[in-house]
C-alpha positions as CSV (number, residue, x, y, z in Angstrom):
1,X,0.0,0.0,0.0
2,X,1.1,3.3,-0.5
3,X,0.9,6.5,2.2
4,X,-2.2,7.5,1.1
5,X,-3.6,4.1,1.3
6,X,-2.9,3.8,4.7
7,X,-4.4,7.0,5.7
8,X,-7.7,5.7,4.2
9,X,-7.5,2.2,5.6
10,X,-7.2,3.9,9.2
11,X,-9.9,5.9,8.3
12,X,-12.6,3.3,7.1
13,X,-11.8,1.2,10.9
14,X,-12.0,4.0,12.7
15,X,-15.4,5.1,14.2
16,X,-14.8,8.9,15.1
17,X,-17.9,8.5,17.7
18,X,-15.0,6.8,19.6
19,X,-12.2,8.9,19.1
20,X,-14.4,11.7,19.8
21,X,-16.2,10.4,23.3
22,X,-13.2,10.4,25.9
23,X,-12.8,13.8,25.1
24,X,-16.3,15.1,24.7
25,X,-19.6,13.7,26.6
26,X,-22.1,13.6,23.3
27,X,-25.4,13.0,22.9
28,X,-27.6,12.1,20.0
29,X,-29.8,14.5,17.7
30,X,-31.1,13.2,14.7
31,X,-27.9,12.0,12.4
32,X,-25.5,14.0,14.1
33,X,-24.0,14.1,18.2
34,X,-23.6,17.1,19.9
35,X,-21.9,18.3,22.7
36,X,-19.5,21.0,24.5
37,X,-16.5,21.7,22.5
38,X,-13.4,20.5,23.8
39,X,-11.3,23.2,22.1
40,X,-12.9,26.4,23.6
41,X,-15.4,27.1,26.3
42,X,-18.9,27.4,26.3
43,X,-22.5,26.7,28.3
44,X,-24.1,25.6,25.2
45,X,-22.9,23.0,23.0
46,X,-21.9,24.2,19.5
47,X,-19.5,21.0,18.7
48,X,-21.5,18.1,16.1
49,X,-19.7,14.9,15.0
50,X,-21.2,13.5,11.7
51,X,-20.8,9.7,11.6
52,X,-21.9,8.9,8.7
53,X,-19.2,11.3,7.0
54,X,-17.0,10.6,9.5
55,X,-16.7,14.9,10.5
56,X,-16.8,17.1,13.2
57,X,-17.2,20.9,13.2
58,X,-17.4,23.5,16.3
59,X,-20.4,26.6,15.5
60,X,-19.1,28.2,18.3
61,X,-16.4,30.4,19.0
62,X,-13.3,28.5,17.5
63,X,-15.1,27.5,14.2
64,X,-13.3,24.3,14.3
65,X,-13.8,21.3,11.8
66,X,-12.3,18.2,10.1
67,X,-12.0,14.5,10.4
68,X,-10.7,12.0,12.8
69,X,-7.2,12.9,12.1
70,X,-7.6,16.4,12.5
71,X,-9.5,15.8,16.0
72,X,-7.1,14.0,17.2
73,X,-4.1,16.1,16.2
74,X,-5.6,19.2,17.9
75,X,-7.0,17.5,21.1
76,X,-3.4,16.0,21.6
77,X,-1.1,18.7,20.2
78,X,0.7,16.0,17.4
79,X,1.7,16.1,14.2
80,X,-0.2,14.3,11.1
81,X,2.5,11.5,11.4
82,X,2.2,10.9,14.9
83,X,-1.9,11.1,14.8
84,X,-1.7,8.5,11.9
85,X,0.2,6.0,14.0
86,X,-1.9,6.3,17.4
87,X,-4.7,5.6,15.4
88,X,-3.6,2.8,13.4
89,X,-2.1,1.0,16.1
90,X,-6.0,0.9,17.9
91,X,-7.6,-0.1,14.7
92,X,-5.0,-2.5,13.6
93,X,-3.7,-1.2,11.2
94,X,-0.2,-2.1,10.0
95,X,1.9,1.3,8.6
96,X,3.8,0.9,5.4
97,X,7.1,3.1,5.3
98,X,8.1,4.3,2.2
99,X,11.5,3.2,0.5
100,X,12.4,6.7,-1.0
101,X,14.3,9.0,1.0
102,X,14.8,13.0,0.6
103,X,18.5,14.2,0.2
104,X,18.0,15.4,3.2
105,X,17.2,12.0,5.2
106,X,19.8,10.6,7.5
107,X,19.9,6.8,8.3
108,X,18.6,5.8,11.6
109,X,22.6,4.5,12.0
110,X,24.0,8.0,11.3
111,X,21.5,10.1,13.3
112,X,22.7,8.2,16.1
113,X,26.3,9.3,15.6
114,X,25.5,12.8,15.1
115,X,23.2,12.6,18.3
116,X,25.9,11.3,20.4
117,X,28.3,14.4,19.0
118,X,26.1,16.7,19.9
119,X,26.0,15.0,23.0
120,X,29.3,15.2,23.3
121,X,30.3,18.9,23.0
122,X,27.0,19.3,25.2
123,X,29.1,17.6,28.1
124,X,32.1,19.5,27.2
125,X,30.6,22.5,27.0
126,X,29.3,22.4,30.5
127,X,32.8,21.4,32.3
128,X,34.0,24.2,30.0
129,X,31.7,26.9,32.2
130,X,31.7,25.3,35.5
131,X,35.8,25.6,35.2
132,X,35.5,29.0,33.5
133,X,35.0,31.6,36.5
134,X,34.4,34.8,33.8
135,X,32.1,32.8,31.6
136,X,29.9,32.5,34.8
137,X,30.1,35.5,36.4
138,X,28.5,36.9,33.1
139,X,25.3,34.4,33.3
140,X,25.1,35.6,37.3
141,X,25.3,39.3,36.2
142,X,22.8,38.6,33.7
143,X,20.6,37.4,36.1
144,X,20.5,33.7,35.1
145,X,20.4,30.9,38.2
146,X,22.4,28.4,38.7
147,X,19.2,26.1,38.7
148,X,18.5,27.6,35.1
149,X,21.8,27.1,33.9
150,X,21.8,23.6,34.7
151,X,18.3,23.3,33.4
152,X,18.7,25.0,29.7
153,X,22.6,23.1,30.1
154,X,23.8,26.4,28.9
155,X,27.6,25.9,28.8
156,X,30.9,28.0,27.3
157,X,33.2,27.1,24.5
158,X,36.9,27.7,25.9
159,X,39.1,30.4,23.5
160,X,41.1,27.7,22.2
161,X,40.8,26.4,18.7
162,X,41.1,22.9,19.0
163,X,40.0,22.3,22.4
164,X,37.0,20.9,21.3
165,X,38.5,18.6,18.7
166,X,41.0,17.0,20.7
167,X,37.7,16.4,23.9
168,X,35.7,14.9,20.9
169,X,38.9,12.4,19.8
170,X,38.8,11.3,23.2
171,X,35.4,10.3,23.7
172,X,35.5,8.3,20.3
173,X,33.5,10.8,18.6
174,X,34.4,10.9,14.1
175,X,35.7,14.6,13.4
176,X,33.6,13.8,10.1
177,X,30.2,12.6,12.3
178,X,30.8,16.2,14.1
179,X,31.4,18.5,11.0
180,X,28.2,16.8,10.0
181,X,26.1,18.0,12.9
182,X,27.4,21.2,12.9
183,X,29.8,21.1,15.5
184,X,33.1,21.5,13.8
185,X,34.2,23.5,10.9
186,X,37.2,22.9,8.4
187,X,39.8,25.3,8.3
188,X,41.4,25.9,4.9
189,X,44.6,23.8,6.0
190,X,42.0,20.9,6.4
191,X,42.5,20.9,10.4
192,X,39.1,21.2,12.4
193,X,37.8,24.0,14.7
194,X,35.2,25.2,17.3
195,X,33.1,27.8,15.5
196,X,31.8,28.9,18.5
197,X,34.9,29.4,20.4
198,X,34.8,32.1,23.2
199,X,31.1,32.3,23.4
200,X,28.0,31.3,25.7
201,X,26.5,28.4,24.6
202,X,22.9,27.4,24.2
203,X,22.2,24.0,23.3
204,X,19.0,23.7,20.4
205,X,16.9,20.6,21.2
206,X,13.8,19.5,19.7
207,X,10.1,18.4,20.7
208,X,11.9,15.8,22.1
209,X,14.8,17.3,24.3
210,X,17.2,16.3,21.9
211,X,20.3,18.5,21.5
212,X,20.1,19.3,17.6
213,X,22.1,22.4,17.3
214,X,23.8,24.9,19.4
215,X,23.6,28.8,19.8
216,X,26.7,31.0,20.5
217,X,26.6,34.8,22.1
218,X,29.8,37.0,22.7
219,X,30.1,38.0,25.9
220,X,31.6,41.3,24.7
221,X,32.3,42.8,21.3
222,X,34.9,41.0,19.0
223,X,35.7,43.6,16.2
224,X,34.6,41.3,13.1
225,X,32.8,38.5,15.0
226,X,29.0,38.6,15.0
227,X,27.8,38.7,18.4
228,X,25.4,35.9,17.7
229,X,26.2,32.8,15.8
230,X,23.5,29.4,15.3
231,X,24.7,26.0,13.8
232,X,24.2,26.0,10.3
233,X,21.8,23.9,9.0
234,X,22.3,20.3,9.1
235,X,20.2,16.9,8.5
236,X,18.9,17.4,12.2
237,X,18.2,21.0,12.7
238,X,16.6,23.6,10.5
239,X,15.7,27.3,11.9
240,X,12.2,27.3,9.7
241,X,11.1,24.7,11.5
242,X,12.5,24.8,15.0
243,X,11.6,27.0,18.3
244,X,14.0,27.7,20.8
245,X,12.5,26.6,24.3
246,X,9.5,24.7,22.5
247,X,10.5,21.6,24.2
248,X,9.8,23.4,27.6
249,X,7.2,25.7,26.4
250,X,4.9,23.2,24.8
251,X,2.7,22.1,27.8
252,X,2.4,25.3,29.0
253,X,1.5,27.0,25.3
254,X,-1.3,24.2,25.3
255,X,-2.4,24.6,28.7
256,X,-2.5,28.7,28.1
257,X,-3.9,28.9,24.6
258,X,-1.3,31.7,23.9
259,X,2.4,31.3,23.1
260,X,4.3,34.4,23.3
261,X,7.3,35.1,20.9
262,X,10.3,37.0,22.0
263,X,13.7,37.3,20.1
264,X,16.2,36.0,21.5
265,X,17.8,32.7,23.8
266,X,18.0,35.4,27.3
267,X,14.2,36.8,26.5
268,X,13.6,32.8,26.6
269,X,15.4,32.2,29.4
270,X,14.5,35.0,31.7
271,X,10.8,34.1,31.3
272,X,10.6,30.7,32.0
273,X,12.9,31.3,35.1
274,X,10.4,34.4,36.0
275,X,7.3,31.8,35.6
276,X,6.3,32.9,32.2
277,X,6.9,29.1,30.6
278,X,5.2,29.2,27.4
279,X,8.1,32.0,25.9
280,X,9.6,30.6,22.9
281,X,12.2,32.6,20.2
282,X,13.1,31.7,16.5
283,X,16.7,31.3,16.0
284,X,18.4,34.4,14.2
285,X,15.6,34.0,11.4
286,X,11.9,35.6,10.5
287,X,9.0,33.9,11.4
288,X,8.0,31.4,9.2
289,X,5.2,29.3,7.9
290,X,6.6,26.5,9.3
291,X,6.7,28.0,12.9
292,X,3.0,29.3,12.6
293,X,2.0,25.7,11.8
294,X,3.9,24.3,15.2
295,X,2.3,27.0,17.1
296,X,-1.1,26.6,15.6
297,X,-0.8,22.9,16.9
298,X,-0.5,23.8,20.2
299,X,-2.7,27.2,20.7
300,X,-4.7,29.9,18.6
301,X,-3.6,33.0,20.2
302,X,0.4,34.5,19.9
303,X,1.5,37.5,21.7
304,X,4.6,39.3,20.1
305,X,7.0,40.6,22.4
306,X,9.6,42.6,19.6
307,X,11.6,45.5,20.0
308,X,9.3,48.8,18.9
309,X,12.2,49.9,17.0
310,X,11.4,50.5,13.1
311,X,13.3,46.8,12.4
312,X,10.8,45.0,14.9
313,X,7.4,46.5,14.0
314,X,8.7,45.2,10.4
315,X,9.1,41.9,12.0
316,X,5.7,42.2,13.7
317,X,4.1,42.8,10.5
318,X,5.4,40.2,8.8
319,X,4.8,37.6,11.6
320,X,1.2,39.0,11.9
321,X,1.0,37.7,7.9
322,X,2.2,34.6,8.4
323,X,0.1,33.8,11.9
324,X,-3.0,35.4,10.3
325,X,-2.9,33.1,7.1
326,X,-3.1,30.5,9.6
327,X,-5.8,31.6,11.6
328,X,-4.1,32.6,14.7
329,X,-5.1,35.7,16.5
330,X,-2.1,37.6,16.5
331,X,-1.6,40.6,19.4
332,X,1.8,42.7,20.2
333,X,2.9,43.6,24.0
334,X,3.5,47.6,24.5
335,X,6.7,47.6,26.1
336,X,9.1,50.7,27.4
337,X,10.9,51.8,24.3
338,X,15.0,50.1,24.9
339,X,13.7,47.3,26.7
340,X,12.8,43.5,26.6
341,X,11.4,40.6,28.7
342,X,14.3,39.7,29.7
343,X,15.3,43.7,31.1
344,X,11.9,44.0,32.4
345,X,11.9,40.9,34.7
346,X,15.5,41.2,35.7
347,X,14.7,44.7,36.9
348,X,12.5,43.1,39.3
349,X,9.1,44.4,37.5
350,X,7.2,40.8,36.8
351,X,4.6,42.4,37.7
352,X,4.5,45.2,34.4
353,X,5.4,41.9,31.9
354,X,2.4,40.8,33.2
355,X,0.1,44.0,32.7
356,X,1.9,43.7,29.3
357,X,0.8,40.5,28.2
358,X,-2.3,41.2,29.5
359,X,-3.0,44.5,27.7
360,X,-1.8,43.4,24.5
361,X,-2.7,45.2,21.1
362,X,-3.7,43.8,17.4
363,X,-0.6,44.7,15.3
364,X,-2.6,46.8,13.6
365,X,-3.9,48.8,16.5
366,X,-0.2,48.9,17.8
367,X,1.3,50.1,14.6
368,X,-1.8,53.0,14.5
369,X,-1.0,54.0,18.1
370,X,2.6,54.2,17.1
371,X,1.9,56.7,13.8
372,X,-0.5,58.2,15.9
373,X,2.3,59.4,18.7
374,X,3.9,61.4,15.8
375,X,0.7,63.7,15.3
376,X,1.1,66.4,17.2
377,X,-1.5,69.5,18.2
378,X,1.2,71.6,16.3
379,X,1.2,69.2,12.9
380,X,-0.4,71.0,9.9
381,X,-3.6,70.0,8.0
382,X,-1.1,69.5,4.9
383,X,1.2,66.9,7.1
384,X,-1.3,65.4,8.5
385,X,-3.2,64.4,5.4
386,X,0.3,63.2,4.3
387,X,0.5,61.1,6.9
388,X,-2.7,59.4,6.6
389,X,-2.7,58.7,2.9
390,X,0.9,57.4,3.5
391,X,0.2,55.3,7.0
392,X,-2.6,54.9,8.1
393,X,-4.8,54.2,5.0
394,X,-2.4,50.9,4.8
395,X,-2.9,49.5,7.6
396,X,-6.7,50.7,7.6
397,X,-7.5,48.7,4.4
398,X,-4.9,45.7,5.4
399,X,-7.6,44.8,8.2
400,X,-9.6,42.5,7.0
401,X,-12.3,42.7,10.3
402,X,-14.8,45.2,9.7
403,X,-15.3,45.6,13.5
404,X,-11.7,46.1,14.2
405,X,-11.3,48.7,11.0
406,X,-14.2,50.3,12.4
407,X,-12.7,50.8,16.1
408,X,-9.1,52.0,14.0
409,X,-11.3,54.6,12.5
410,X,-12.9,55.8,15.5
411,X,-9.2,56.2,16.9
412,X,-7.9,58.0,13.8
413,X,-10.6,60.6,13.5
414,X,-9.1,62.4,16.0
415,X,-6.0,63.3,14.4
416,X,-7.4,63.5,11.0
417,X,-7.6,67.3,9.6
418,X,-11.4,67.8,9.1
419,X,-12.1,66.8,13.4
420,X,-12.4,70.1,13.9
421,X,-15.9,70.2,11.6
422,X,-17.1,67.0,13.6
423,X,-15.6,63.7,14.4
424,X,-18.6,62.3,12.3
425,X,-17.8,63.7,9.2
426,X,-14.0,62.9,9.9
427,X,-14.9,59.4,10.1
428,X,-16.7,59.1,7.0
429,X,-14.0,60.8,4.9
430,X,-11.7,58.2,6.4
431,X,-14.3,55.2,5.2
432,X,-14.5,57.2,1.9
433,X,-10.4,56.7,1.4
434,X,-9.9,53.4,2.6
435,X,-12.6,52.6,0.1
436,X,-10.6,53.8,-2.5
437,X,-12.9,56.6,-3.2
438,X,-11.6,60.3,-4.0
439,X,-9.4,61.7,-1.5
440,X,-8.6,65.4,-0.3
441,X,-5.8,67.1,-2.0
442,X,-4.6,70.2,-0.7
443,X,-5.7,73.3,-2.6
444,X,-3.4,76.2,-3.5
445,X,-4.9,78.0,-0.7
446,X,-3.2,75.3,2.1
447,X,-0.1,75.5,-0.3
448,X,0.3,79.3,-0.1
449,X,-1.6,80.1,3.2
450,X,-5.1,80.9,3.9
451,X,-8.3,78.7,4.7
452,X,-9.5,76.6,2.8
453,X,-13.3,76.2,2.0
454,X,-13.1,72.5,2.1
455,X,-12.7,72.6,6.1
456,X,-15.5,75.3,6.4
457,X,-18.3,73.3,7.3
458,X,-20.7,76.1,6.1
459,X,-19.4,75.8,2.6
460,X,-21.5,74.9,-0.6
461,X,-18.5,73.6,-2.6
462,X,-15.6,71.5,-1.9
463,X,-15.2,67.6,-1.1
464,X,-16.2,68.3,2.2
465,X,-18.9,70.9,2.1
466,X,-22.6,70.2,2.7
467,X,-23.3,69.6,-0.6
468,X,-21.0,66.3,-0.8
469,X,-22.9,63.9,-1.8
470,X,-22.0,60.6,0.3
471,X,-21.2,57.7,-2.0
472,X,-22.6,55.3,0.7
473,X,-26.3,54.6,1.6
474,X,-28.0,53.5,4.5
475,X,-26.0,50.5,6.5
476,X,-29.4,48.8,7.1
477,X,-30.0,48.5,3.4
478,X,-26.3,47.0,2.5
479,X,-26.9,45.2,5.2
480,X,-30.4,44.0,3.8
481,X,-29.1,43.5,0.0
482,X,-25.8,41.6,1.6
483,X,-28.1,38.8,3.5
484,X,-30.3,38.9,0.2
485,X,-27.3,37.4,-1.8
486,X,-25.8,35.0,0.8
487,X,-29.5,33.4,0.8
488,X,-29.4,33.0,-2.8
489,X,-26.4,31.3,-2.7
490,X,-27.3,29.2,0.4
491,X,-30.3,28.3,-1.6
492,X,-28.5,27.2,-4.7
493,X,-26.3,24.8,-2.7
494,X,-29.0,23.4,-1.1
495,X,-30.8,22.6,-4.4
496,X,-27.5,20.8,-5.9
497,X,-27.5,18.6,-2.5
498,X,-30.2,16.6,-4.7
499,X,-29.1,15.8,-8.2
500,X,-32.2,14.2,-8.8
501,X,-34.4,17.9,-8.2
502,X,-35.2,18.8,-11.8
503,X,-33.6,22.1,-11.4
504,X,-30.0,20.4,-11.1
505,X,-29.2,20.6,-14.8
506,X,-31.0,23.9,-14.9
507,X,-28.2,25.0,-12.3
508,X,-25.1,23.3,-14.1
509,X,-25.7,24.8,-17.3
510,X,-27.0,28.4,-16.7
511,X,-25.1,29.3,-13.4
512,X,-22.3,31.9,-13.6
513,X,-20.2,31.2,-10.4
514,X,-18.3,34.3,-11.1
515,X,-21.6,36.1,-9.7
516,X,-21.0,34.9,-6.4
517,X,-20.2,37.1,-3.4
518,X,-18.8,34.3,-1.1
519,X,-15.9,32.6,-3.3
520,X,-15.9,29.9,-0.6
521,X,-19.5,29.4,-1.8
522,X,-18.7,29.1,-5.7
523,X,-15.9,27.0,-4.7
524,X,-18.4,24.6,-3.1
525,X,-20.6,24.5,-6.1
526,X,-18.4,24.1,-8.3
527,X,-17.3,20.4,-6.2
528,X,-21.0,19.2,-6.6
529,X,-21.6,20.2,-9.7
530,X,-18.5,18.3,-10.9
531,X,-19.3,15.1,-8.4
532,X,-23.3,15.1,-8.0
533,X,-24.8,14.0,-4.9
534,X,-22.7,12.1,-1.7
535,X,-19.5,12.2,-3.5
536,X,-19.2,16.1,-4.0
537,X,-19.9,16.7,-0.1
538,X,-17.3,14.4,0.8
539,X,-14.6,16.4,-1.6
540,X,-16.0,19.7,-0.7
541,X,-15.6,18.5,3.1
542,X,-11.9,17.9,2.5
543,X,-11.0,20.9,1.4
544,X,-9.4,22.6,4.3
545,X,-10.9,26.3,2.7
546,X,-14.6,24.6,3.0
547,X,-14.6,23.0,5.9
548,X,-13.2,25.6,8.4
549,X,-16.4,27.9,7.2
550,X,-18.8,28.0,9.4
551,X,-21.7,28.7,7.1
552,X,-20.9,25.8,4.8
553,X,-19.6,23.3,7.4
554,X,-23.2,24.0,8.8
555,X,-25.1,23.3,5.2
556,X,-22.8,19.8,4.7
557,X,-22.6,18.5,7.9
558,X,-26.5,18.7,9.4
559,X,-28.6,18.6,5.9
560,X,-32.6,18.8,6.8
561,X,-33.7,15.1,6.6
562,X,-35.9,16.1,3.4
563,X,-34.9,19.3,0.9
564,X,-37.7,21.8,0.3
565,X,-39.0,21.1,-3.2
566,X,-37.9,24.3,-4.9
567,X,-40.0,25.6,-7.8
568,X,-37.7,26.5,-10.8
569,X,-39.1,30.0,-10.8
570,X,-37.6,30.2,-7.1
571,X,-33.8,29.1,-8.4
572,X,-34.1,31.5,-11.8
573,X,-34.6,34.6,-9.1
574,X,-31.8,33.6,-6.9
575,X,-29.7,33.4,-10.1
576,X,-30.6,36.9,-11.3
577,X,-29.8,38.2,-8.1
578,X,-26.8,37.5,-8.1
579,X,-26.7,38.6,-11.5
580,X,-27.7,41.6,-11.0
581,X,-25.8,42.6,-8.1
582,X,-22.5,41.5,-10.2
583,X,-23.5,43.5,-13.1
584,X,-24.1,47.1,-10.3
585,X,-21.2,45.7,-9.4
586,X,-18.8,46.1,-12.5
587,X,-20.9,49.3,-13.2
588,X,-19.3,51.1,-10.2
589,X,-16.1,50.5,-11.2
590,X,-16.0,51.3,-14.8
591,X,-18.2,54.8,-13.0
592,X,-14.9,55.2,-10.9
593,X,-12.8,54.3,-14.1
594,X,-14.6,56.6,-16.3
595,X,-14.2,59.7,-13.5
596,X,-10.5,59.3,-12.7
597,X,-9.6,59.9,-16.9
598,X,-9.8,56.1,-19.0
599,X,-11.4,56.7,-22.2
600,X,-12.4,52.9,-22.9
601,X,-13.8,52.7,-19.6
602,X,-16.3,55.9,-19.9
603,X,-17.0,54.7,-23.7
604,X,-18.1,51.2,-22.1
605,X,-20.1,53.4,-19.2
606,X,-21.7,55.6,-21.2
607,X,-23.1,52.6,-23.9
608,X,-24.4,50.7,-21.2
609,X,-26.3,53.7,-19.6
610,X,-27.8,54.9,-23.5
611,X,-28.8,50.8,-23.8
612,X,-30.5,51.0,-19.9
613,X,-32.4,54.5,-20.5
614,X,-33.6,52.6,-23.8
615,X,-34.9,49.5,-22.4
616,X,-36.4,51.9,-19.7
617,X,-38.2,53.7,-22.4
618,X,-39.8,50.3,-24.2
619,X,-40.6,49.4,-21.1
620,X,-42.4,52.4,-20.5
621,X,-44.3,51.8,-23.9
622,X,-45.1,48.5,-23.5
623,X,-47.1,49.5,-19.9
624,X,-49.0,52.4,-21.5
């Protein structure tokens, strides 16, 4: 059998009703079990296990879903691998290992010699500081404890060049076996050397407390030695994928819910010795995919603890990307410009780290605030418009929440230039440019002195004058027209969940899926148009993008027992709904087109307006 035969085998002779029951107490409801989620909490259950499709979905908060693997993964914190094995071993299941390797994979005979290396210079490394009065003096000054030292094995490479070598001969350890794990580097005479000579060390172990790689820091500047050097990368250790501290940090990130992220092996330290256990660090790399995907395992929520320096709100941003795409809430601590965890708590002020973790901001809120400082009572209307078309707007339109955008704007109106005419009308100007709509431009008056009539609220001309029209209508009726389309929709893909309902083919052959608001919605149809009946709800339920909506996890997973009968006059309106809204739609931007100078676009505008006021005119006729 191949890998992917396995994973079905396990998942034919497993029943997820009993995967599911030690965790959650269910109880029956028609088809489907419900009961309290296991993942978040609540007084009423939200969480539903589908047997018969062999699913489970949370329509609570966490808006959790999947199958059997993907239960057992999150309610145990393991990897696919290690899911697929726990639950082959209870159904019997005998695993079949593929024969290919990677480049990259080591046999199970040479991992063992590279462990033991790096076991090795772990050991030396250690006698190295406990003989090596300076190197300790330094961890005591930076407020490390001899209890943490031995518990992190932090340890000191002596000055000497071949120290190292020579202690690694002697304990039978192959010069080759350690250049391999990263432990020894070839000089250009072809002798062998410590690269991490004269340094601090931090041994890198994985999940497993495993010494992979080691970590180096200067206790003073060296002119033209970094003041931080990692292992390179060998067939044991790579920085995308490894966390230092996760191996400590992991019960207590699961436990929490939160992991928080600091920058370097000290921050780490430092926190877990002041009680602040689930602190882990990436190794002198960004934030990667492959990190968000190990944290995601363990928790939903990561607090950033970065320097607010220009170089670690960058860093922020990017990790906020990254964490985001994965669905993790993503918040940044506010702390005293210069400092770090690891200055905070040594100064004795635990108790601020704290207040800090608690109060933290949305990256986007923190980077507003941060603009926001720089907006003084003394800035001009000219500078401050500058800054919000070159700042703020960004990060305004980068939030994907409306709430949270919404609660940004209500903050920004304050400093924005037309607050002085109302903060109403300053927060609708903002909605106007994050919309993309016309923005303010300064007038020769701001250029050259003088007051504008723009910021006179009493004005008849001007963007913002009494007279502006505002692009936007009532909220109630988007509102109204937004539910309108998302029933359409919810009732064309509960007409294709019968492909016997006449109206099936009528669907498959007319249907524009390009008219559809929700793409996770044409994405859905598009599955059971292609695979009619059971088969396209079991693909659709596998795609990751599907499942984890709440909306259509709760269409697929609990069907009514018997589909409405839809008349054909019903599915033909929901179709022109969408229609129409897609063709108001594309109107509005070739309007916008047409006003900001294209000629093809106005052309386009103006033909299909003439062809509108003439079927408005026969329409007219045909009435009288």
């Amino acid at each position: 059998m191949s890998n992917q035969d396995d994973v079905d085998t396990v998942r034919s002779r497993t029943d997820i009703l009993q995967v599911v029951a030690p965790y959650v107490a269910l109880k029956r409801s028609g088809r489907i079990w419900k009961g309290l989620c296991p993942f978040h909490n609540e007084k009423t259950p939200s969480f539903q296990v589908n047997p018969d499709l062999g699913r489970w979905h949370c329509f609570g908060q966490c808006s959790e879903g999947g199958d059997v693997f993907k239960f057992i993964q999150k309610v145990d914190n393991l990897s696919f691998p290690e899911a697929l094995e726990r639950l082959a071993l209870k159904a019997g299941v005998t695993l079949t290992r593929s024969q290919s390797r990677s480049r990259d994979t080591v046999p199970v005979g040479e991992k063992d010699r590279l462990y033991a290396a790096l076991n090795a210079a772990v050991g030396y490394y250690r006698s190295s500081l406990a003989e090596n009065d300076q190197a300790r003096s330094y961890l005591f000054g930076r407020g490390i404890q001899s209890e943490t030292i031995e518990a992190f094995e932090i340890g000191y490479a002596g000055g000497d060049w071949d120290t190292l070598p020579r202690h690694l001969d002697r304990v039978g350890i192959a010069r080759d076996d350690a250049v391999r794990a990263g432990i020894l580097a070839v000089s250009e005479r072809g002798g062998h050397y410590d690269k991490l000579r004269g340094r601090i060390v931090f041994p890198i172990v994985d999940v497993q407390g495993r010494t992979i790689a080691f970590g180096g820091r200067l206790m003073q500047p060296v002119a033209e030695r970094p003041k931080y050097l990692n292992s390179a990368e060998t067939p044991l250790f790579s920085k995308s994928k490894t966390l230092y501290g996760l191996s400590r940090a992991r019960k207590a990130i699961a436990d929490a819910g939160e992991a928080i992220v600091v920058e370097g092996y000290l921050d780490v330290i430092t926190c877990h010795q002041g009680g602040f256990h689930n602190v882990v660090a990436t190794l002198g790399t960004s934030l990667t995919e492959e990190h968000a995907l190990i944290i995601g395992r363990l928790a939903r929520r990561v607090l950033l603890a970065f320097d607010s320096d220009a170089a670690g709100i960058k860093a922020a941003q990017r990790a906020n990307s990254i964490f985001e795409a994965q669905g993790l809430e993503v918040r940044m601590l506010v702390l005293p410009k210069g400092e770090d965890p690891d200055s905070i708590i040594n100064a004795g002020r635990s108790e601020e780290f704290k207040q800090a973790i608690s109060g933290a901001l949305m990256v986007s809120e923190y980077r507003l605030k941060q603009v926001l400082t720089t907006i003084l009572p003394t800035t001009s209307e000219i500078e401050r418009t500058n800054i919000f078309q070159r700042e703020i707007l960004p990060i305004l339109r980068a939030t994907k929440s409306v709430t949270e955008r919404e609660n940004y704007i209500r903050l920004c109106a304050r400093a924005h230039p037309l607050y002085a005419s109302g903060a109403a009308m300053a927060e609708e100007q903002i909605r106007q440019d994050v919309d993309g709509r016309p923005a303010w431009t300064p007038s020769s008056r701001q250029l050259f002195g003088g007051r504008s009539k723009s910021y006179n609220k009493d004005s008849t001309s001007g963007p913002y004058s009494r007279e502006y029209k505002r692009p936007i209508g009532p909220r109630q009726s988007a509102i109204k027209v937004a539910n309108g389309l998302e029933k359409a929709e919810e009732t064309i893909v509960q007409a294709l969940l019968d492909p016997k309902l006449e109206h099936f083919r009528l669907l498959s052959e007319q249907l524009n899926l390009e008219t559809f608001v929700r793409p996770v919605f044409a994405r859905l149809v598009r599955h059971l148009i292609d695979s009619p009946g059971p088969t396209g709800v079991q693909i659709a339920l596998e795609d990751p993008d599907l499942s984890a909506d709440p909306a259509v996890a709760r269409i697929l997973l609990d069907p009514p027992d018997k589909l409405p009968e839809l008349p054909e006059k019903a599915i033909v309106e929901c179709m022109q709904m969408l229609t129409r809204h897609k063709e108001e739609e594309t109107l509005v931007k070739l309007r916008e087109l047409s006003r900001s100078g294209n000629l093809q676009a106005n052309e386009l505008y103006t033909k299909i307006m003439r062809e509108r006021k003439g079927a408005g005119s026969i329409q007219k006729l045909n009435a009288q």
